[in-house]
N, C-alpha and C positions, 0 to 999 in steps of 0.2 A: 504493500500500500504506500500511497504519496506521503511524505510527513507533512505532518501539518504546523507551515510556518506563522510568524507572525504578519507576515503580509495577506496571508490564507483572513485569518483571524479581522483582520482590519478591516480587509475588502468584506467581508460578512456584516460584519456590526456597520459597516458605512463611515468608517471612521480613517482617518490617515496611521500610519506604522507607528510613530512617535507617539502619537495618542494610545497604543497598546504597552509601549514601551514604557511610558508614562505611569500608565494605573501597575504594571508588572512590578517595576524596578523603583515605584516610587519618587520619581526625578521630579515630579511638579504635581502639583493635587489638580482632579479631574471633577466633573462636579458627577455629582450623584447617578443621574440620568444615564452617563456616557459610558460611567464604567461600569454598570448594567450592563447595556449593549455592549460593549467588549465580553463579560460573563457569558452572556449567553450564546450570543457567536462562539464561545470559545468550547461551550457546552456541548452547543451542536455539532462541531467540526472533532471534538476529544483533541483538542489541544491539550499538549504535555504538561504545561501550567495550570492549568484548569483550575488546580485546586486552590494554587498560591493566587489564581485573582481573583476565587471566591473570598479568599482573608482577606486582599486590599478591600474587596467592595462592604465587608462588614467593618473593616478601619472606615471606609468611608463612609457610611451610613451613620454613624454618629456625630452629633452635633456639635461642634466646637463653640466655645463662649470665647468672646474675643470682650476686653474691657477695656474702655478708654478713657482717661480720667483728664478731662480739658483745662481750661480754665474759665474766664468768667462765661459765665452760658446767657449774657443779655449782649454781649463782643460782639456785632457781626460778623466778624471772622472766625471765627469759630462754630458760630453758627451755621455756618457752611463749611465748614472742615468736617463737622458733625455727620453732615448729609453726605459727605463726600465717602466718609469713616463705612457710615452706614450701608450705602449703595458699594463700596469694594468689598465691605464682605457679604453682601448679596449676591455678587458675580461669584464671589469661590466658591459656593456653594455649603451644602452642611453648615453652614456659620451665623452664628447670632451674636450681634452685635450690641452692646451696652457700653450705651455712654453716660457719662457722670460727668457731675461738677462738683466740686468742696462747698462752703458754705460762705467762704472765702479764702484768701491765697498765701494767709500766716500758714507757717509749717506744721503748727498740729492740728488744724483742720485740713490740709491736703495730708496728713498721714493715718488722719481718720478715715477717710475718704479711701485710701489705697490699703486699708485694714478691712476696710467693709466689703467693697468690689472684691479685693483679693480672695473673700469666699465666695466667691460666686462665679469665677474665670478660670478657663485652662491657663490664658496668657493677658498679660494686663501692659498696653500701652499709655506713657504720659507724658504730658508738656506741666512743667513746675522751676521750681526756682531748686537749685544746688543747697540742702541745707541736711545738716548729721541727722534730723527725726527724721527727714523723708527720706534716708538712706535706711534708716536703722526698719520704716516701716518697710520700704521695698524687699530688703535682703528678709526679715522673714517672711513674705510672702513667698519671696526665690527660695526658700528653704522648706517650702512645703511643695514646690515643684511647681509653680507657676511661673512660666514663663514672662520676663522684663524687658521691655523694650522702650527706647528714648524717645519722643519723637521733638522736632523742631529744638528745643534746646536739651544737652547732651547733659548727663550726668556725673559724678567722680567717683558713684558705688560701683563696687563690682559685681555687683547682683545683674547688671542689665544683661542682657544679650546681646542687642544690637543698638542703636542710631540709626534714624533714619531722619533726614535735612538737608541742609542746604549747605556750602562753605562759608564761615561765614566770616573769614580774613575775607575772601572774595567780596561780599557783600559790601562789609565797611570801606574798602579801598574803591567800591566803585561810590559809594557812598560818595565818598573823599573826589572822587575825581567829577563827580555830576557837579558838585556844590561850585568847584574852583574853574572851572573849564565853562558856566554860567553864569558864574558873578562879574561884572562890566568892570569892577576893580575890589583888589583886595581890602579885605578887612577882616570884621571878628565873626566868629562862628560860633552859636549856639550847638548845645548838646542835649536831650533830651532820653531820660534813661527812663526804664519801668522799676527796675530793679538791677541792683547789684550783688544780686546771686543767680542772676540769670545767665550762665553762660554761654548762650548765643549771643545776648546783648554785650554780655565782657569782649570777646574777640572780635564784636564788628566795632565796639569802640576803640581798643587798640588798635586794630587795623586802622581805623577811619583819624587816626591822631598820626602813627605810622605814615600814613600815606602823605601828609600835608608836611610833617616832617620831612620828607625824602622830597618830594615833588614840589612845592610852593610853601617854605618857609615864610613868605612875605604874609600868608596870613596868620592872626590870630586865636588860634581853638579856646571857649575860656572853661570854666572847671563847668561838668557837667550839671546837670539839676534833674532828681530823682522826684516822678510823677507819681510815682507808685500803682502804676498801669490806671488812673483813674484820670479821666477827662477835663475834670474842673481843676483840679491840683496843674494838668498841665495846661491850660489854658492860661493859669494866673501868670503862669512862667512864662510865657511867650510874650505875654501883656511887660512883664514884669525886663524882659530881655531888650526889646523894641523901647521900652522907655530908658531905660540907662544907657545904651548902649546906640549913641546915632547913626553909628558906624558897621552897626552889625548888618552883613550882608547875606548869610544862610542859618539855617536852622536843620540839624538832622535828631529825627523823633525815631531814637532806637527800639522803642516799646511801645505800650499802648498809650493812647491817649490822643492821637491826632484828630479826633473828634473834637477838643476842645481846641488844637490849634487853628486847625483848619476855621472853625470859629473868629479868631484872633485876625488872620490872612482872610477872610471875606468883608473886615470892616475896613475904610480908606485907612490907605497910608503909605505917609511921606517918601516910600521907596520900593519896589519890587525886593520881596526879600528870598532866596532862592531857596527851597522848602522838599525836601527830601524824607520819605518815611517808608514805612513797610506795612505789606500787606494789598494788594488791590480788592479793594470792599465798594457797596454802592457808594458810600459817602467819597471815599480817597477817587474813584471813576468818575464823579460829576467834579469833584474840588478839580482834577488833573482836565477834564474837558472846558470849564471855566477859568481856568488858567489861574489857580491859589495854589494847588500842587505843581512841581517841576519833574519831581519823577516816585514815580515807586516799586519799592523792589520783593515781589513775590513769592512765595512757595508756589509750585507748581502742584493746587490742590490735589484735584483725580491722580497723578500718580506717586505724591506722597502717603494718599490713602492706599493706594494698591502696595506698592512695597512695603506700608506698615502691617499689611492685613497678610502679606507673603509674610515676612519676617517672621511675624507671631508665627504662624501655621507652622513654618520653618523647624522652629524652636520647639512648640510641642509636637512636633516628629520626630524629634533630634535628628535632624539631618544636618544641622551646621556642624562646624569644624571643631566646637566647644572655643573657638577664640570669636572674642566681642567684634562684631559685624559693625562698619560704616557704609552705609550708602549715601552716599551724597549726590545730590540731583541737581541739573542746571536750574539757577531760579530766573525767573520770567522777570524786562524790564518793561514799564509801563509808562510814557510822556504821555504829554497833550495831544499828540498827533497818532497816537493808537490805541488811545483809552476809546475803545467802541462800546456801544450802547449796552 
């Protein structure tokens, strides 16, 4: 008799060779449906495996909890990170997705929050500030076998698994270079921080000091000012920079709060001030199409939600290498001239 190959196998269920190879050997999760139809093509043919893709499709049939712990859940950006979170683990398949929010962003209510979730998840992804409680909750969570995963700013436990974001030396030096290669002439530069234990915001403020260091020492960066991701705090600061400061010619808002800027830059005044932030949300798209924003610099949502929602899955398979995984993804820029509707 013919043996019966994996091409045999494929061409039955309607599916490509990789896709057999796939649910066989494990290399990428298959959704539900498909590796059925492989099983039973493989059923009918008495393919040699038979039996080992009868076990993947009972590994597959089980539902994966995937947990995401955000930050503030009233953010628009997050708000759609959310949706974004939600809809890539509907494409993997088996996967249900639960997202959270703390109650606010002190460290022992995100470590309540990642004590509560963590019974409830195979694998638990978060955006938070770098602080000893929210290490000491992750790592027992990691300790009971729940997969950790970083997302947008990076952690110093070694509980996580992976990282999954953006560069973010890259980010602040382009920060640095929008700001100076815009301004009509040198002067002072505002800084706009959410927090100083956020280590995405740490490395694009280096970078973004860095850059003006090496490239245009004629202007001058002056000491940051901490908003603490809330909108009114940083609007007084914008208020508060523009009047002292006549000279001041850009503003970069490393964290949240450009809600209250963007406020600030929609009232007249005495100068165009060049205005750099992060995130492309509706408010940063109409500020950047009405010309109050100059540029902003993005996560490229859908597929930092699909690598985080791989990543996890990854991890409670144990298919990584046991060493902490970085994915870093190019981030999306945003001017006036392609902020589209």
């Amino acid at each position: 008799m013919k043996r019966i190959t994996m091409s045999d196998v494929a061409r039955t269920a309607g599916v490509g060779v990789a896709t057999v190879d796939r649910v066989i050997n494990k290399r990428a999760r298959v959704k539900a449906d498909t590796a059925r139809k492989v099983l039973e093509a493989a059923e009918q043919l008495g393919f040699s495996a038979t039996n080992l893709i009868r076990l993947r499709v009972d590994e597959h049939s089980r539902e994966y909890r995937l947990g995401f712990i955000l930050q503030k859940r009233s953010a628009p950006f997050y708000q759609e990170l959310a949706k974004s979170l939600q809809d890539a683990a509907r494409r993997a398949g088996a996967v249900k997705a639960l997202v959270d929010y703390p109650q606010d962003l002190a460290p022992e209510q995100v470590a309540a929050k990642i004590e509560e979730l963590g019974e409830r998840v195979d694998a638990l992804a978060i955006v938070t500030a770098d602080h000893p409680r929210v290490s000491r909750a992750l790592e027992a969570v990691a300790a009971r076998g729940v997969a950790v995963v970083t997302l947008i700013s990076d952690l110093t436990t070694p509980a996580r698994t992976a990282f999954v974001g953006i560069d973010n030396r890259l980010v602040g030096r382009t920060a640095g270079w929008a700001i100076a290669r815009l301004s009509k002439t040198p002067g002072k530069v505002g800084i706009l921080l959410g927090s100083h234990r956020y280590l995405c915001q740490e490395l694009c403020e280096i970078s973004f000091r860095s850059y003006f260091r090496e490239k245009h020492p004629e202007f001058e960066l002056l000491e940051s000012i901490l908003c603490l991701e809330e909108a009114g705090v940083a609007r007084e600061a914008a208020q508060e920079l523009i009047r002292q400061h006549p000279d001041l010619v850009g503003i970069y808002v490393v964290g949240g709060g450009i809600e209250g800027v963007e406020k600030v830059l929609a009232e007249p005044l005495p100068r165009h001030i060049v205005t750099v932030c992060h995130e492309l949300t509706g408010l940063s798209r109409t500020a950047l199409r009405e010309d109050r924003l100059d540029l902003v610099i993005s996560h490229p949502r859908t597929r930092l939600a699909e690598e985080a929602v791989k990543a996890m899955l990854q991890a409670i398979e144990a298919r990584s290498s046991g060493a902490p995984r970085h994915v870093l993804l190019p981030f999306d820029i945003s001017t006036p001239e392609n902020a589209v509707l």
